[in-house]
C-alpha positions in Angstrom: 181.7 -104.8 2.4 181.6 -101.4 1.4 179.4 -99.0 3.3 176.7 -98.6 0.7 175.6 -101.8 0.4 176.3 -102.3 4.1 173.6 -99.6 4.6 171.1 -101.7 2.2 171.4 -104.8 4.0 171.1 -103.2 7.4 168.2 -101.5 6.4 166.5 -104.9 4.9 167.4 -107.0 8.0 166.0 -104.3 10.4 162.6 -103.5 8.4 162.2 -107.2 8.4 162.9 -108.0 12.3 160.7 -104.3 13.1 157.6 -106.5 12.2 159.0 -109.9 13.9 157.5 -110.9 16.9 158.8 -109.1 20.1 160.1 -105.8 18.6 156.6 -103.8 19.7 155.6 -101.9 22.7 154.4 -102.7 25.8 155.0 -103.2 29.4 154.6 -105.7 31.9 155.8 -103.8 34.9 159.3 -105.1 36.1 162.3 -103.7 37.0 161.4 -100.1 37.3 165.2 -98.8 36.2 166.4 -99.6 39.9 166.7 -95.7 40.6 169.6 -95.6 38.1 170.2 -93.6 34.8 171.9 -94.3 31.7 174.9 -91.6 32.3 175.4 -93.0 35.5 176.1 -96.4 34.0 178.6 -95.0 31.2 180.3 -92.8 34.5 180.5 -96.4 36.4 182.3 -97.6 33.1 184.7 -95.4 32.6 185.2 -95.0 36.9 186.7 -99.0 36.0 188.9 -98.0 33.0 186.7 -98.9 30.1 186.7 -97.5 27.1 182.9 -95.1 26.8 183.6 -91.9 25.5 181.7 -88.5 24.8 178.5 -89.7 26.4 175.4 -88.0 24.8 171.8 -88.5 26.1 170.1 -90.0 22.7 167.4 -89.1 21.1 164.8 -90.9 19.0 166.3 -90.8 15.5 169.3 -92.2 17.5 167.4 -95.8 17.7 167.1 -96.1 14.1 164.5 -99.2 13.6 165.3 -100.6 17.3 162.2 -100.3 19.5 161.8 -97.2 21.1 160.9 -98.4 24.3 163.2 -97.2 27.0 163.1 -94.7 29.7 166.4 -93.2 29.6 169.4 -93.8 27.1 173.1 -92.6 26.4 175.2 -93.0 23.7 179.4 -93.8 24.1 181.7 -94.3 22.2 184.8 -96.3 22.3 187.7 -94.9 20.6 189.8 -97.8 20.2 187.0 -99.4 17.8 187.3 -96.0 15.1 185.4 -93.0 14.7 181.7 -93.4 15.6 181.9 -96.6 17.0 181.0 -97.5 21.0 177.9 -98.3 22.7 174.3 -97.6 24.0 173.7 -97.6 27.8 169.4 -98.2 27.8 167.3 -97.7 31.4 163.9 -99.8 31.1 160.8 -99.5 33.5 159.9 -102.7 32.7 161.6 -106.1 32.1 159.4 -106.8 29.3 160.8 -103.9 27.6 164.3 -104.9 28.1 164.3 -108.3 26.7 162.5 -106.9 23.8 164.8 -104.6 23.0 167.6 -107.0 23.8 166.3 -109.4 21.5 165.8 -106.5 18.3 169.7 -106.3 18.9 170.4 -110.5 19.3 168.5 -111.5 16.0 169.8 -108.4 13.8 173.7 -110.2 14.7 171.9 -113.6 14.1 171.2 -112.1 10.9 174.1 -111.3 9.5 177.9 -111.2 11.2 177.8 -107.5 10.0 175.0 -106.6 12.4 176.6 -108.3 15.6 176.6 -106.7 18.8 177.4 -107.4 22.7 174.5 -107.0 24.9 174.7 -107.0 28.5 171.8 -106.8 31.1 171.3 -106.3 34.6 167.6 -106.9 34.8 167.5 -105.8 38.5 168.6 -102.7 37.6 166.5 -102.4 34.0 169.9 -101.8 32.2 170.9 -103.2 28.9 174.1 -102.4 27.4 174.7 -102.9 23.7 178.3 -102.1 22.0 179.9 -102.8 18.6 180.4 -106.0 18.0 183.5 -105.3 16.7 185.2 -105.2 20.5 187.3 -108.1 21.4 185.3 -110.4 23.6 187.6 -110.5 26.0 187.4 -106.3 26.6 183.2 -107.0 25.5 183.5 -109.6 29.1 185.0 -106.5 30.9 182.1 -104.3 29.7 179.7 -107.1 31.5 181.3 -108.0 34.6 181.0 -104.1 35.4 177.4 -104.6 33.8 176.6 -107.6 36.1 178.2 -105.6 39.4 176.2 -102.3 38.7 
């Protein structure tokens, strides 16, 4: 698909799922981040030979349509999958939060196989990992086992 009308239907799928259900704000309380941050998960990645590159704290605009509800967040990015391709490692105060945004991620691959991404949680901690779906899922299973061990 060429990147034009890749950008089209990206757009269309995320306006639509920005209004679904469970992409709004809120909190519940929850998880409260577990007292870590979002560089110190992409440090504990790369401390176990995965791939997560040029970390850089994000910023709004870098969420795009996703729901902006977390409480720290850093970009990486995985060489092997191109230029400009890796991962977000999100911090969440509340579990609430983080299964919301989890879920903006989950139905926009539902959507379309163009869209797909991992996501990876460890809701004691109030971490979600999302990375291009483009990586292998046997390397994307690395990525979670580290996730699931933070």
């Amino acid at each position: 698909m060429n990147r034009l009308l890749q950008s089209v239907v990206w757009l269309i799928c995320a306006a639509a799922l920005a209004g679904a259900p469970g992409c709004g704000g809120g909190s519940d309380g929850g998880s409260g981040g577990g007292g870590v941050t979002s560089a110190q998960v992409v440090d504990a990645l790369k401390r176990q030979g995965l791939e997560a590159e040029s970390p850089t704290p994000m910023t709004p605009h870098d969420f795009g349509l996703a729901p902006l509800l977390t409480k720290d967040a850093t970009r990486f990015l995985i060489p092997s999958l191109g230029a400009d391709n890796g991962g977000r490692a999100m911090i969440f105060e509340s579990d609430d939060d983080l299964e919301k945004t989890r879920a903006y991620y989950d139905e926009l691959g539902e959507g379309t196989a163009a869209f797909f991404s991992w996501t990876f949680a460890n809701e004691d901690k109030g971490v979600l990992v999302q990375i291009n779906g483009e990586l292998p899922e046997k390397k994307a299973k690395a990525y979670e086992q580290m996730i699931d061990e933070l």
